[in-house]
LUMFIDO-418393 format. One record per residue: x, y, z of N, C-alpha, C in turn; residue in one letter; residue number from 1. Coordinates in nm, 3 decimals. Example, Ala and Ser with C-alpha at 12.3 -4.5 7.8 and 13.67 -1.06 7.14 Angstrom:
BEGIN
+---------+---------+---------+---------+---------+---------+---------+---------+---------+----+-----+
|     nxx |     nyy |     nzz |    caxx |    cayy |    cazz |     cxx |     cyy |     czz | aa |   i |
+---------+---------+---------+---------+---------+---------+---------+---------+---------+----+-----+
|   1.319 |  -0.569 |   0.780 |   1.230 |  -0.450 |   0.780 |   1.320 |  -0.330 |   0.780 |  A |   1 |
|   1.285 |  -0.225 |   0.708 |   1.367 |  -0.106 |   0.714 |   1.290 |   0.003 |   0.787 |  S |   2 |
+---------+---------+---------+---------+---------+---------+---------+---------+---------+----+-----+
//
This chain:
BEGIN
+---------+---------+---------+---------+---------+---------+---------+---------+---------+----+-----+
|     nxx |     nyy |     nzz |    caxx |    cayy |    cazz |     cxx |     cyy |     czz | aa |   i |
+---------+---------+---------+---------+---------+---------+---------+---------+---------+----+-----+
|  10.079 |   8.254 |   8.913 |  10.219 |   8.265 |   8.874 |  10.265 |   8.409 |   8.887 |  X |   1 |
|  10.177 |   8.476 |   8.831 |  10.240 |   8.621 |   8.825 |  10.253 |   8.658 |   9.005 |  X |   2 |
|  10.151 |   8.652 |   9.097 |  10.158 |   8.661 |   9.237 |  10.269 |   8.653 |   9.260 |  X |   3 |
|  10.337 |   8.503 |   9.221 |  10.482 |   8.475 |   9.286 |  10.596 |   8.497 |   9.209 |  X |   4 |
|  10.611 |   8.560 |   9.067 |  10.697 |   8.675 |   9.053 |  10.680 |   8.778 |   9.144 |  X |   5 |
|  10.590 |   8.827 |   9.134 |  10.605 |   8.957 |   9.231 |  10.648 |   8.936 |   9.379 |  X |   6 |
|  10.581 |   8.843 |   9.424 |  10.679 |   8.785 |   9.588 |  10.798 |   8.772 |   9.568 |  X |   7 |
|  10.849 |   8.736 |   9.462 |  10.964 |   8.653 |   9.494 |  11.060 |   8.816 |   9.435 |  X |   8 |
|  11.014 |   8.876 |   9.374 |  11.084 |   8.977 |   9.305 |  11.051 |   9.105 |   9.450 |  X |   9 |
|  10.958 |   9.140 |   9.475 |  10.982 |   9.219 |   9.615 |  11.090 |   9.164 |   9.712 |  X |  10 |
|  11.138 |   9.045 |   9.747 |  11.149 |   8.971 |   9.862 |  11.339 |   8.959 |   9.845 |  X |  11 |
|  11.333 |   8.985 |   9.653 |  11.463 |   8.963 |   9.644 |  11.523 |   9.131 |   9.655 |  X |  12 |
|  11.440 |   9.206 |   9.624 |  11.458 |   9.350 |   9.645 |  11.471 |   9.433 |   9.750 |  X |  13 |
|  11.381 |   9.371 |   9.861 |  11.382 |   9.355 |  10.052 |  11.508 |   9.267 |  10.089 |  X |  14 |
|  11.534 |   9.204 |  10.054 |  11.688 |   9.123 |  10.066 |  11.784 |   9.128 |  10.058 |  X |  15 |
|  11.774 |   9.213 |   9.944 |  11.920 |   9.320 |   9.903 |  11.926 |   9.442 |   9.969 |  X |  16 |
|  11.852 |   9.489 |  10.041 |  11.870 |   9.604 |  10.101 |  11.912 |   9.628 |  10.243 |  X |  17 |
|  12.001 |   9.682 |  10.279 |  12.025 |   9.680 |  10.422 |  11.916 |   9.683 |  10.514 |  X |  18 |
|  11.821 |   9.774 |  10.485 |  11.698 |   9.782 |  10.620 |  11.641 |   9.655 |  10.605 |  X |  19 |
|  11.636 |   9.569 |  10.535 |  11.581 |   9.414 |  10.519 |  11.654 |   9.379 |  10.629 |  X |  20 |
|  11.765 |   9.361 |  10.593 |  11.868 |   9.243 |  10.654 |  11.911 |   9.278 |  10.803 |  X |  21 |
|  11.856 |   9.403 |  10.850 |  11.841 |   9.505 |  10.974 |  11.736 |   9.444 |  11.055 |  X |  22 |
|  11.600 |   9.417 |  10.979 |  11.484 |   9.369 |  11.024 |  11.503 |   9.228 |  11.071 |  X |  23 |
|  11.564 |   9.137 |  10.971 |  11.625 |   9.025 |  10.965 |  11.724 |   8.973 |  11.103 |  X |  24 |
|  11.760 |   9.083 |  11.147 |  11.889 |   9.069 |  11.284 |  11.787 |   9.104 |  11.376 |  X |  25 |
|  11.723 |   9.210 |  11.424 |  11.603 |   9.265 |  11.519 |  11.474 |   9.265 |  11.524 |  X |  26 |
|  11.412 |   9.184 |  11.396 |  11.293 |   9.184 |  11.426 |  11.211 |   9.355 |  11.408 |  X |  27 |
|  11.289 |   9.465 |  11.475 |  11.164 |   9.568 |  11.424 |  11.282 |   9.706 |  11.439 |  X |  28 |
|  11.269 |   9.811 |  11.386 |  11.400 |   9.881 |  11.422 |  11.322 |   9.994 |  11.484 |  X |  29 |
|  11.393 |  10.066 |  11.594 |  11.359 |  10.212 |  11.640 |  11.386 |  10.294 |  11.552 |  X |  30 |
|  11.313 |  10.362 |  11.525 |  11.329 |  10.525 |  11.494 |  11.354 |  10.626 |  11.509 |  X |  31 |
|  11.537 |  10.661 |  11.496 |  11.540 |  10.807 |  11.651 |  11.472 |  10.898 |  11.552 |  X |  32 |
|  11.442 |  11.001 |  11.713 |  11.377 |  11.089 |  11.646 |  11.242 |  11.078 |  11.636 |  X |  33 |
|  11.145 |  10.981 |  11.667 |  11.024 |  10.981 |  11.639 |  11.001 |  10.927 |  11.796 |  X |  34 |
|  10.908 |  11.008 |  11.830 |  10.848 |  11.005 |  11.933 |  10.676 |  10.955 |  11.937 |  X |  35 |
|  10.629 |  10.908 |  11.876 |  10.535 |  10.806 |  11.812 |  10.527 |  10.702 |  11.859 |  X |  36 |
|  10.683 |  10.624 |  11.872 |  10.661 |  10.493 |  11.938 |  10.691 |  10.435 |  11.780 |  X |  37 |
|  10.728 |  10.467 |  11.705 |  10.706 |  10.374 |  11.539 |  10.775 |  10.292 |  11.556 |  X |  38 |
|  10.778 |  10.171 |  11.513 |  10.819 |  10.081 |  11.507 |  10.886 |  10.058 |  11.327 |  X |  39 |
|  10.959 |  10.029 |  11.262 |  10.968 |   9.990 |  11.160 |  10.953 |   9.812 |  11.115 |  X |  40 |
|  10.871 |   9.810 |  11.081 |  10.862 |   9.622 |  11.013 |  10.889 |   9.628 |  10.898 |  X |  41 |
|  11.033 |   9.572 |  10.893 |  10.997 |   9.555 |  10.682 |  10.975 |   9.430 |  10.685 |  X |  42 |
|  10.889 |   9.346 |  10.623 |  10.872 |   9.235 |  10.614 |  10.877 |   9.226 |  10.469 |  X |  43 |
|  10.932 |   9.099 |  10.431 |  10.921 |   9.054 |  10.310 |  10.849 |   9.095 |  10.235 |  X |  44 |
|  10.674 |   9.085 |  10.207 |  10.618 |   9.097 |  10.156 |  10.530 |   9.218 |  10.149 |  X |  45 |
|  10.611 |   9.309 |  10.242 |  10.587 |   9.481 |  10.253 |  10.444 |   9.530 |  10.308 |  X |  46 |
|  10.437 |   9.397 |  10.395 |  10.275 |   9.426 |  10.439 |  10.299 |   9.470 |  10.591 |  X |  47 |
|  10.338 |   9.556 |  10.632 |  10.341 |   9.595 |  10.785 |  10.202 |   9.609 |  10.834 |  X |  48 |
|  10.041 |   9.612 |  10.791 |   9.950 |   9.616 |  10.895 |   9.930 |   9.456 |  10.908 |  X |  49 |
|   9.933 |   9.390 |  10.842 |   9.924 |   9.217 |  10.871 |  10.007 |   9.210 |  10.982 |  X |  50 |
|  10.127 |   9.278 |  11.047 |  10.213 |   9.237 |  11.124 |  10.089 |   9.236 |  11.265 |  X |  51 |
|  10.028 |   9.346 |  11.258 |   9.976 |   9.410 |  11.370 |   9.819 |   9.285 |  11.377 |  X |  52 |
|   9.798 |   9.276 |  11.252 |   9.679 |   9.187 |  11.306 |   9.710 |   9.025 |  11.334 |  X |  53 |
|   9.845 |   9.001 |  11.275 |   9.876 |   8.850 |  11.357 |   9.908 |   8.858 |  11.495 |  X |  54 |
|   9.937 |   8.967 |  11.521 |   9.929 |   8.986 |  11.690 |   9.813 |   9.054 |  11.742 |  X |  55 |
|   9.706 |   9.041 |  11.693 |   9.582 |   9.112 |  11.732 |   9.534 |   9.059 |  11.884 |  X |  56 |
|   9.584 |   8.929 |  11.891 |   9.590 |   8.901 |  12.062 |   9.642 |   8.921 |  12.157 |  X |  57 |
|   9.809 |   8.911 |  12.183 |   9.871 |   8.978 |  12.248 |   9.835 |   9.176 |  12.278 |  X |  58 |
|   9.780 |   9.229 |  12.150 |   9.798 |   9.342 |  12.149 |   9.609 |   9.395 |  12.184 |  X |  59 |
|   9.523 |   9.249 |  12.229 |   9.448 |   9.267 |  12.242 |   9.323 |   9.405 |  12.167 |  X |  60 |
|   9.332 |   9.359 |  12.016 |   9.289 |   9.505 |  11.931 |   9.149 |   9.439 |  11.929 |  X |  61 |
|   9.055 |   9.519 |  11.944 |   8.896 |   9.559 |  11.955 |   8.835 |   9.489 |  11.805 |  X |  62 |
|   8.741 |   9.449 |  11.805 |   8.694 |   9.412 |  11.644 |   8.697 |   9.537 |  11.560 |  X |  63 |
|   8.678 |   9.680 |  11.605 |   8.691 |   9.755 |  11.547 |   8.834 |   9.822 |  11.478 |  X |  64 |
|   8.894 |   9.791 |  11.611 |   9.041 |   9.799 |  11.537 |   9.107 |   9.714 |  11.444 |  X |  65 |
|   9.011 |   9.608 |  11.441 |   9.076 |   9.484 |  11.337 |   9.046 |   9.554 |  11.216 |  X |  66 |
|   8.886 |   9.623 |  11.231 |   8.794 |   9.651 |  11.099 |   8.858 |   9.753 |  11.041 |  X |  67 |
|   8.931 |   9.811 |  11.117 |   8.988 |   9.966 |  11.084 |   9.159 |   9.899 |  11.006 |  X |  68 |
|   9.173 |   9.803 |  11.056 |   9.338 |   9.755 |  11.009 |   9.313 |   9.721 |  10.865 |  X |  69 |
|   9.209 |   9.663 |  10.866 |   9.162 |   9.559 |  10.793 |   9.169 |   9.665 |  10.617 |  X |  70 |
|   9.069 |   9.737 |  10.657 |   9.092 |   9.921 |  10.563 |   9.202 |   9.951 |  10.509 |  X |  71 |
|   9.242 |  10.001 |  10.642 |   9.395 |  10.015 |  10.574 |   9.477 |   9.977 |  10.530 |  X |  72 |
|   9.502 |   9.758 |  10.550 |   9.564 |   9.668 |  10.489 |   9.518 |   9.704 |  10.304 |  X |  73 |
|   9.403 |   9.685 |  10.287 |   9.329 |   9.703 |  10.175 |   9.361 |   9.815 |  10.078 |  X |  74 |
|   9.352 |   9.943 |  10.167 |   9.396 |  10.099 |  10.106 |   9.519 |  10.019 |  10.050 |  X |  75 |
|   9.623 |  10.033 |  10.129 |   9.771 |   9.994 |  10.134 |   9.793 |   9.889 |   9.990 |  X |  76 |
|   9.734 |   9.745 |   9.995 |   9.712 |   9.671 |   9.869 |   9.711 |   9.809 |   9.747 |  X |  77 |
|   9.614 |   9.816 |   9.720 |   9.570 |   9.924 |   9.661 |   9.653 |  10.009 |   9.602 |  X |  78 |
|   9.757 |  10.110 |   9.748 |   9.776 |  10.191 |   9.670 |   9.958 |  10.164 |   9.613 |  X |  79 |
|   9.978 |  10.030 |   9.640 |  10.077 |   9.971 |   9.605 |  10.067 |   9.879 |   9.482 |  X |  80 |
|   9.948 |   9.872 |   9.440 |   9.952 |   9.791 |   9.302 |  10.072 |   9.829 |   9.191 |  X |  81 |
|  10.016 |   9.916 |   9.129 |  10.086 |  10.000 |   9.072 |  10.248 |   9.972 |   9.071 |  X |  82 |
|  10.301 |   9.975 |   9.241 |  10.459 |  10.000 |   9.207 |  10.469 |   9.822 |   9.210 |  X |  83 |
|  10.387 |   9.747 |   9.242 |  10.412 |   9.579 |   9.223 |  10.413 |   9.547 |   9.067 |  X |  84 |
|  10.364 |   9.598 |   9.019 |  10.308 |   9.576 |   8.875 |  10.481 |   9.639 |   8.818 |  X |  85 |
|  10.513 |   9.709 |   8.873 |  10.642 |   9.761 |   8.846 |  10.730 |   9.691 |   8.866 |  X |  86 |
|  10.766 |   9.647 |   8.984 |  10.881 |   9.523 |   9.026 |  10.886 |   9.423 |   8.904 |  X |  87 |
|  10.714 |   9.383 |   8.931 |  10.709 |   9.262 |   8.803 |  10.790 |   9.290 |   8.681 |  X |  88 |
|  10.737 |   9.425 |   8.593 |  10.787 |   9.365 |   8.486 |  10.987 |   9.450 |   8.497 |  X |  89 |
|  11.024 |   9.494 |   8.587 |  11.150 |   9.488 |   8.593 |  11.229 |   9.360 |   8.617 |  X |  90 |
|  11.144 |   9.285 |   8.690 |  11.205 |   9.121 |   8.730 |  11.208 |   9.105 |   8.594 |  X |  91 |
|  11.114 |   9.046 |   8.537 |  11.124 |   9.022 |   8.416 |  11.220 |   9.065 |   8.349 |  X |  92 |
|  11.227 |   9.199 |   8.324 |  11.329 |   9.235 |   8.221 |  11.489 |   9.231 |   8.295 |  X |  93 |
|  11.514 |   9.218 |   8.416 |  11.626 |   9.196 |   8.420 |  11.659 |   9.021 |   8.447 |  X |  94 |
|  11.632 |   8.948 |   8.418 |  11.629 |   8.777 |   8.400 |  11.620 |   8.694 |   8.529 |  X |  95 |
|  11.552 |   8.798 |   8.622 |  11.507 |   8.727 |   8.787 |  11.416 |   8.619 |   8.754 |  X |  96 |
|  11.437 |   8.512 |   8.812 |  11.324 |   8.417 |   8.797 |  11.316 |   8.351 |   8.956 |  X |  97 |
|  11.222 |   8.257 |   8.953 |  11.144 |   8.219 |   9.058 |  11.223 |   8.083 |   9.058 |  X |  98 |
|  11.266 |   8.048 |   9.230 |  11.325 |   7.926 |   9.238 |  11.376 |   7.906 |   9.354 |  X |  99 |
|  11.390 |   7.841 |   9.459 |  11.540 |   7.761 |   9.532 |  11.621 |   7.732 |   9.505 |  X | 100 |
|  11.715 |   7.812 |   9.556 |  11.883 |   7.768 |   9.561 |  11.910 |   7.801 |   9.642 |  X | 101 |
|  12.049 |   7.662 |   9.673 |  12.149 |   7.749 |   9.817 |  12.208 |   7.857 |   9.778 |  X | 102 |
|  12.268 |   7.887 |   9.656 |  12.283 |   8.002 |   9.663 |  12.284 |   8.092 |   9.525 |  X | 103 |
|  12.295 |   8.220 |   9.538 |  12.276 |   8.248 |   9.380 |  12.379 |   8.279 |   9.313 |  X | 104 |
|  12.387 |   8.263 |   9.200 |  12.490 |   8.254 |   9.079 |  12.547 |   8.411 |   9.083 |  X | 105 |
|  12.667 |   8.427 |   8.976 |  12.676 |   8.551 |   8.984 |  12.595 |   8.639 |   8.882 |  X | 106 |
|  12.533 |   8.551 |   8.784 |  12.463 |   8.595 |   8.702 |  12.341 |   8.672 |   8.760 |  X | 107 |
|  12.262 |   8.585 |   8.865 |  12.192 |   8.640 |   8.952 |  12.229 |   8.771 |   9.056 |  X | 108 |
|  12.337 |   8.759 |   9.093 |  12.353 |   8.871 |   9.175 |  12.356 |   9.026 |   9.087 |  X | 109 |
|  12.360 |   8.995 |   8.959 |  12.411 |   9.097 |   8.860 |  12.254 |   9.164 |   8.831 |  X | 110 |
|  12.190 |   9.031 |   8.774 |  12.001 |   9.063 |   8.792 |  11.961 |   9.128 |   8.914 |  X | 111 |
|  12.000 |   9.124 |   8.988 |  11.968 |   9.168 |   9.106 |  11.989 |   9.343 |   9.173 |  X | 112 |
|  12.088 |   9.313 |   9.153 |  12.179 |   9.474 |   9.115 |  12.124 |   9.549 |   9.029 |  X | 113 |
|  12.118 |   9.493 |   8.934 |  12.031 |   9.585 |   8.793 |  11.862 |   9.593 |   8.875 |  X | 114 |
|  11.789 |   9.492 |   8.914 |  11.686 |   9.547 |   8.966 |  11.705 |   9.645 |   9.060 |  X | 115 |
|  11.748 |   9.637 |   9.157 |  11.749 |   9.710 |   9.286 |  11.841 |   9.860 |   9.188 |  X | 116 |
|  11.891 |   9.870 |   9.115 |  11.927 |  10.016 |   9.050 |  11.802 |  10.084 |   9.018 |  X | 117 |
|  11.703 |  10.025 |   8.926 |  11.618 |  10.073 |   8.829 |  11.479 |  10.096 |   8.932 |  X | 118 |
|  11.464 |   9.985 |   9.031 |  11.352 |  10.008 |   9.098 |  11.354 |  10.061 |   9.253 |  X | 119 |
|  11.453 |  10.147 |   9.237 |  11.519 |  10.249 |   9.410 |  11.398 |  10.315 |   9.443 |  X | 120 |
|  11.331 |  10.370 |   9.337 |  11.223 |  10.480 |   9.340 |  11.107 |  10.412 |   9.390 |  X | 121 |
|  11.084 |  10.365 |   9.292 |  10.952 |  10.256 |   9.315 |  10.948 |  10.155 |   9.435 |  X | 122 |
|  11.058 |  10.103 |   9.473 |  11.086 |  10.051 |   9.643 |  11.081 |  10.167 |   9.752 |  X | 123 |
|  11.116 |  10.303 |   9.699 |  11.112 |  10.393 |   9.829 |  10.984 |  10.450 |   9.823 |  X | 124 |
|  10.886 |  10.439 |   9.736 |  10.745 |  10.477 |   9.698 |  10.689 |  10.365 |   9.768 |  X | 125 |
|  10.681 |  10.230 |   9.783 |  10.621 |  10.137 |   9.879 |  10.697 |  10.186 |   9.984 |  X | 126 |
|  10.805 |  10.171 |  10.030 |  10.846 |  10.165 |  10.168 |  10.733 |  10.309 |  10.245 |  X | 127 |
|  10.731 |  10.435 |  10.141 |  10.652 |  10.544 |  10.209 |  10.510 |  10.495 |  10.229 |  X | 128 |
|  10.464 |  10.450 |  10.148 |  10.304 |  10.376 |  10.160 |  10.349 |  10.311 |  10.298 |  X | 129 |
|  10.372 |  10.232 |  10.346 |  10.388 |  10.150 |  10.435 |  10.395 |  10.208 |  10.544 |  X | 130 |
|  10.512 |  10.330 |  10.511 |  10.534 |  10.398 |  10.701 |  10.407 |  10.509 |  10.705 |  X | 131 |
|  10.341 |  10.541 |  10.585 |  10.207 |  10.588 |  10.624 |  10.065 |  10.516 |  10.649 |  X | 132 |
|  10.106 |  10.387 |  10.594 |   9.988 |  10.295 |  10.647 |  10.004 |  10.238 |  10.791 |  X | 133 |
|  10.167 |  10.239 |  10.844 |  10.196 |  10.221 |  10.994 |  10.158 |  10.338 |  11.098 |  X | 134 |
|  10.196 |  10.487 |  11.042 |  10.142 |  10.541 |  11.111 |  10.007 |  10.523 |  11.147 |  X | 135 |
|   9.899 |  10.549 |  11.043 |   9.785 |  10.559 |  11.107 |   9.725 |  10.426 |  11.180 |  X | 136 |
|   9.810 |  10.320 |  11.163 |   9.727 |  10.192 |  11.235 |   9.779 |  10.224 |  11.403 |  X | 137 |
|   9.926 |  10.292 |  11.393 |   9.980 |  10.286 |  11.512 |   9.850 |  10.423 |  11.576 |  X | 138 |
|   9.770 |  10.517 |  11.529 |   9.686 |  10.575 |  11.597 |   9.570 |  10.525 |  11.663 |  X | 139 |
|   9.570 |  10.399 |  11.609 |   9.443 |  10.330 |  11.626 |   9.492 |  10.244 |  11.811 |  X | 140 |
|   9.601 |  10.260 |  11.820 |   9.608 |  10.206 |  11.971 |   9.587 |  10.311 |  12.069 |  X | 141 |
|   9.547 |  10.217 |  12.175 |   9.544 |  10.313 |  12.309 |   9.649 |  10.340 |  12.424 |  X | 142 |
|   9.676 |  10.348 |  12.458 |   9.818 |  10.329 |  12.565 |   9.873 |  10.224 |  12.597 |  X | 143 |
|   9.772 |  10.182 |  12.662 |   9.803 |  10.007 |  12.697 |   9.839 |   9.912 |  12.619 |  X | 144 |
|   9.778 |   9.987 |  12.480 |   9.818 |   9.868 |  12.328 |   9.936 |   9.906 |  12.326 |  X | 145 |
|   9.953 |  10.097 |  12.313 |  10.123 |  10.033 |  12.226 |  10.235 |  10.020 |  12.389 |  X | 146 |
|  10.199 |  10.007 |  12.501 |  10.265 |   9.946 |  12.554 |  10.303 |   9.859 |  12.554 |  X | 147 |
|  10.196 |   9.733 |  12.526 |  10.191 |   9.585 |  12.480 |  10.291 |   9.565 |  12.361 |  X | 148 |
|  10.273 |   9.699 |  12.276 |  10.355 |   9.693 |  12.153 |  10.483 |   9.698 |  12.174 |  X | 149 |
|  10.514 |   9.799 |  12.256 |  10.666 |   9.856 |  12.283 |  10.706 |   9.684 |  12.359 |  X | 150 |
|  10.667 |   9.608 |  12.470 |  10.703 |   9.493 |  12.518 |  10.695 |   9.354 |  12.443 |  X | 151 |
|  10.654 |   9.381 |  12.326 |  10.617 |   9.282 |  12.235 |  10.720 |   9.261 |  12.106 |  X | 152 |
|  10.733 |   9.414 |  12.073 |  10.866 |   9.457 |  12.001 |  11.002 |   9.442 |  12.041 |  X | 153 |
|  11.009 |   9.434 |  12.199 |  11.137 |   9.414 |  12.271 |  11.144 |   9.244 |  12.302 |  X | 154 |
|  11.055 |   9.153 |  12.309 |  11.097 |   9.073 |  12.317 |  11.096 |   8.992 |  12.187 |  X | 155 |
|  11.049 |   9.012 |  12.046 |  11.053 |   8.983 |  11.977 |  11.224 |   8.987 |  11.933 |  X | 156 |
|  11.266 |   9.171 |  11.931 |  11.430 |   9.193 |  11.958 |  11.467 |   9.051 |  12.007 |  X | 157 |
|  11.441 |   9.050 |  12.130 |  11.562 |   8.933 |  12.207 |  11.521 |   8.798 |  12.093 |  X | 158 |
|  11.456 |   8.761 |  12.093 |  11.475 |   8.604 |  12.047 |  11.519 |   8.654 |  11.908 |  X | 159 |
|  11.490 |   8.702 |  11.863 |  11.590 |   8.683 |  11.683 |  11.707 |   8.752 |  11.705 |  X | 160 |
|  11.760 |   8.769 |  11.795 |  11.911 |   8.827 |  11.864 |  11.992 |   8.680 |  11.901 |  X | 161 |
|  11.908 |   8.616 |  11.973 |  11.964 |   8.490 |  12.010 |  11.932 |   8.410 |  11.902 |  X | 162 |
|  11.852 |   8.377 |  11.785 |  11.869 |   8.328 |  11.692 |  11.978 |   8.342 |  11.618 |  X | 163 |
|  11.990 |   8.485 |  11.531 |  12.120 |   8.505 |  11.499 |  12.229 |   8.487 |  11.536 |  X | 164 |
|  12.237 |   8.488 |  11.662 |  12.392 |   8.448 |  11.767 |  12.416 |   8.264 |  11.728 |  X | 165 |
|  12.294 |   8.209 |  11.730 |  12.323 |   8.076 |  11.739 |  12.357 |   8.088 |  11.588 |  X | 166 |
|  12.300 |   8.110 |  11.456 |  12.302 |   8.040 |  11.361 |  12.481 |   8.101 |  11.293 |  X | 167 |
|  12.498 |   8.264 |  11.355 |  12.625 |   8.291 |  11.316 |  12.745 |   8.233 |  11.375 |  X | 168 |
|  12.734 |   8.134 |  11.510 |  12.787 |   8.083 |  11.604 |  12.760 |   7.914 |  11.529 |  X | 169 |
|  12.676 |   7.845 |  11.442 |  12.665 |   7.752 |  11.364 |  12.722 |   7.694 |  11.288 |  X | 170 |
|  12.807 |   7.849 |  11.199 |  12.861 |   7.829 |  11.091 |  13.016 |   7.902 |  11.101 |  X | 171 |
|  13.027 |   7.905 |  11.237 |  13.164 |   7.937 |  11.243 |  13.257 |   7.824 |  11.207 |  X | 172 |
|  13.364 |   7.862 |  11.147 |  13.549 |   7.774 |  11.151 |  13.474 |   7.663 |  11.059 |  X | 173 |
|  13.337 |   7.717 |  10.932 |  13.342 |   7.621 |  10.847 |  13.414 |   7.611 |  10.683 |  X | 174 |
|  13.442 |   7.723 |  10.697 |  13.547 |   7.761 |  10.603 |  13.472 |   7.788 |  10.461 |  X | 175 |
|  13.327 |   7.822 |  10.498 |  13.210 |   7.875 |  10.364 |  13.218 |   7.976 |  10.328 |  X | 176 |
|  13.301 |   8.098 |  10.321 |  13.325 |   8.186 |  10.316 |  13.271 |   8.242 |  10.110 |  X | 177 |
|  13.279 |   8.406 |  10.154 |  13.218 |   8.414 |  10.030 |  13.314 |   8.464 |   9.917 |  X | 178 |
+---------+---------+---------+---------+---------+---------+---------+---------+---------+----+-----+
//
């Protein structure tokens, strides 16, 4: 139970935030300015080296590079406990609870707001864990990988480009407005 407070309380905190809903339209965002090749993944559940090992085929990574992801997935767990344990009991105290709905109340949007005020710090303290657990996995490729990456990242772009087109093209002239 507690697990899925904390999912559901990261996920509503990644949701509310523009770089979520950024990720959400593109799939992965560039970084000007970084010449690295970084990729940004926010994923829901703030695990950006899992991204890299569900594509461990396309991106063809070595058992060693799995073993080495694998580390750093772990470090990363680790050194994010702490600010999860945080989300938690802010969910809690601001009256977030766990559930499906089409949509949320305004009571909820208010919980929501109050979280995402109180836990800015502690979300930009994971988000840094993350782009330092991305960097060093992104060292672990060789040319050819993050080429694979850079073409993997771009076509990932296109199809949730054309997803979004269809589903905002779905719900046109239905008069659901907010």
């Amino acid at each position: 139970m507690r697990n899925r407070v904390r999912h559901w309380a990261f996920a509503a905190a990644c949701a509310a935030t523009p770089c979520y809903v950024s990720a959400q339209v593109t799939g992965a965002q560039v970084q000007p300015g970084s010449n690295s090749g970084a990729y940004s993944f926010e994923l829901s559940d703030g695990e950006p080296i899992s991204w890299f090992l569900e594509h461990s085929q396309p991106l063809k990574l070595t058992p060693e590079q799995k073993t080495s992801l694998i580390s750093i997935r772990r470090r990363l767990r680790s050194d994010n406990e702490r600010f999860m344990t945080r989300l938690d009991s802010v969910a809690t105290a601001v009256g977030l609870t766990i559930g499906e709905r089409p949509r949320l109340t305004p009571d909820e949007r208010l919980a929501i707001e109050r979280f995402n005020k109180i836990t800015q710090q502690t979300r930009d303290s994971i988000r840094a864990n993350n782009a330092l657990a991305r960097a060093e996995a992104l060292t672990l490729l060789n040319d050819t990988q993050q080429t694979r990456l850079d073409s993997l990242v771009t076509v990932l772009q296109r199809e949730r480009g054309r997803g979004q087109t269809r589903r905002r093209g779905a719900g046109a002239g239905t008069g659901g407005g907010s």
